[in-house]
C-alpha positions in Angstrom: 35.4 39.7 109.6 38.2 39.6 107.4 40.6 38.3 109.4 39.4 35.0 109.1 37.5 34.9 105.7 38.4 35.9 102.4 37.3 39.1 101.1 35.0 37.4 98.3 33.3 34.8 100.6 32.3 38.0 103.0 31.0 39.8 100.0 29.2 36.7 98.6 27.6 36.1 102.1 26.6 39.6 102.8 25.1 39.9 98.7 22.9 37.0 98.6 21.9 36.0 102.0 22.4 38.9 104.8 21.0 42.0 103.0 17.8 40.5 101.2 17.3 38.9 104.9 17.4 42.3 106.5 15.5 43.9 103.7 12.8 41.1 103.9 12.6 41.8 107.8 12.5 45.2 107.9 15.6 45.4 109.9 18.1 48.5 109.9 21.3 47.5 110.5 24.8 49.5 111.4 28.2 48.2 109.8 31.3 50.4 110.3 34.6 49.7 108.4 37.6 51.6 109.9 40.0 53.4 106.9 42.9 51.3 106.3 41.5 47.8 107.4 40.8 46.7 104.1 41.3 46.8 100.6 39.8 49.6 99.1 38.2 46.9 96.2 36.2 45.4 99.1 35.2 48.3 100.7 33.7 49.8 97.4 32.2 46.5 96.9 30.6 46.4 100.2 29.2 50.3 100.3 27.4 49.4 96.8 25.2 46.5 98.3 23.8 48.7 101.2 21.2 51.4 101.5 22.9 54.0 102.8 26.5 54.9 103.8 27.4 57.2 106.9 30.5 58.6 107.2 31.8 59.7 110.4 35.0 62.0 111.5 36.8 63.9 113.7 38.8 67.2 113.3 41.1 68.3 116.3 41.0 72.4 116.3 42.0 74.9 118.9 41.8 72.8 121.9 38.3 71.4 120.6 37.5 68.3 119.0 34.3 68.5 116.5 32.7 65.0 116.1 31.4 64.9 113.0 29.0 63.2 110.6 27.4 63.0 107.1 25.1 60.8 104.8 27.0 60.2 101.8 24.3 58.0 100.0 20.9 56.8 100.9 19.1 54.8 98.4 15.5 56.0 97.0 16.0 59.1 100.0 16.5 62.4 99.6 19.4 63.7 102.2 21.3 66.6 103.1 24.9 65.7 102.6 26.7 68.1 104.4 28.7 67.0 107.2 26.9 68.1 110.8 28.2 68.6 113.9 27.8 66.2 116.8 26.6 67.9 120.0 26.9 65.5 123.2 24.3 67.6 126.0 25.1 66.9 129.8 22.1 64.2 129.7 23.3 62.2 126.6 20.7 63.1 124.1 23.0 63.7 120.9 21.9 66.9 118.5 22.9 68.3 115.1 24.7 71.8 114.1 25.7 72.2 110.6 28.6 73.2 109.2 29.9 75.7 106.9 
């Protein structure tokens, strides 16, 4: 996205046309911004006009790799914020463990 538009026009677009559209539909929609590939301004900016924020990680550990995953923020919803375990079974349903 921001490779070929400035920060400000993205934010603009995504403030007064693409969130009140989604909202107005009913839509969920998923966004994910990798660490490091923009500035932090704009990615401040652009957690503040959605909803809710997800954050996801992984933690390498004794020959295992946890998957991991939290709701940081969720607008008008209560949430447990406490990051959870991703649990891949054989037949690709996805389940929760919490953490300490």
């Amino acid at each position: 996205m921001t490779r070929y538009n400035p920060e400000t026009n993205l934010l603009d677009f995504w403030r007064t046309r693409h969130v009140p559209l989604t909202r107005l539909a009913q839509n969920i929609m998923v966004f994910s911004i990798l660490n490091g590939t923009v500035s932090e301004n704009f990615r401040a900016q652009f957690e503040t006009i959605h909803d809710g924020i997800i954050d996801f990680k992984r933690e390498d550990g004794e020959g295992d790799i946890a998957q991991l995953v939290r709701v940081r923020r969720m607008r008008g919803k209560k949430f447990n914020s406490r990051w959870q375990r991703l649990n891949v079974m054989e037949n690709g349903e996805v389940t929760l463990t919490a953490t300490d």
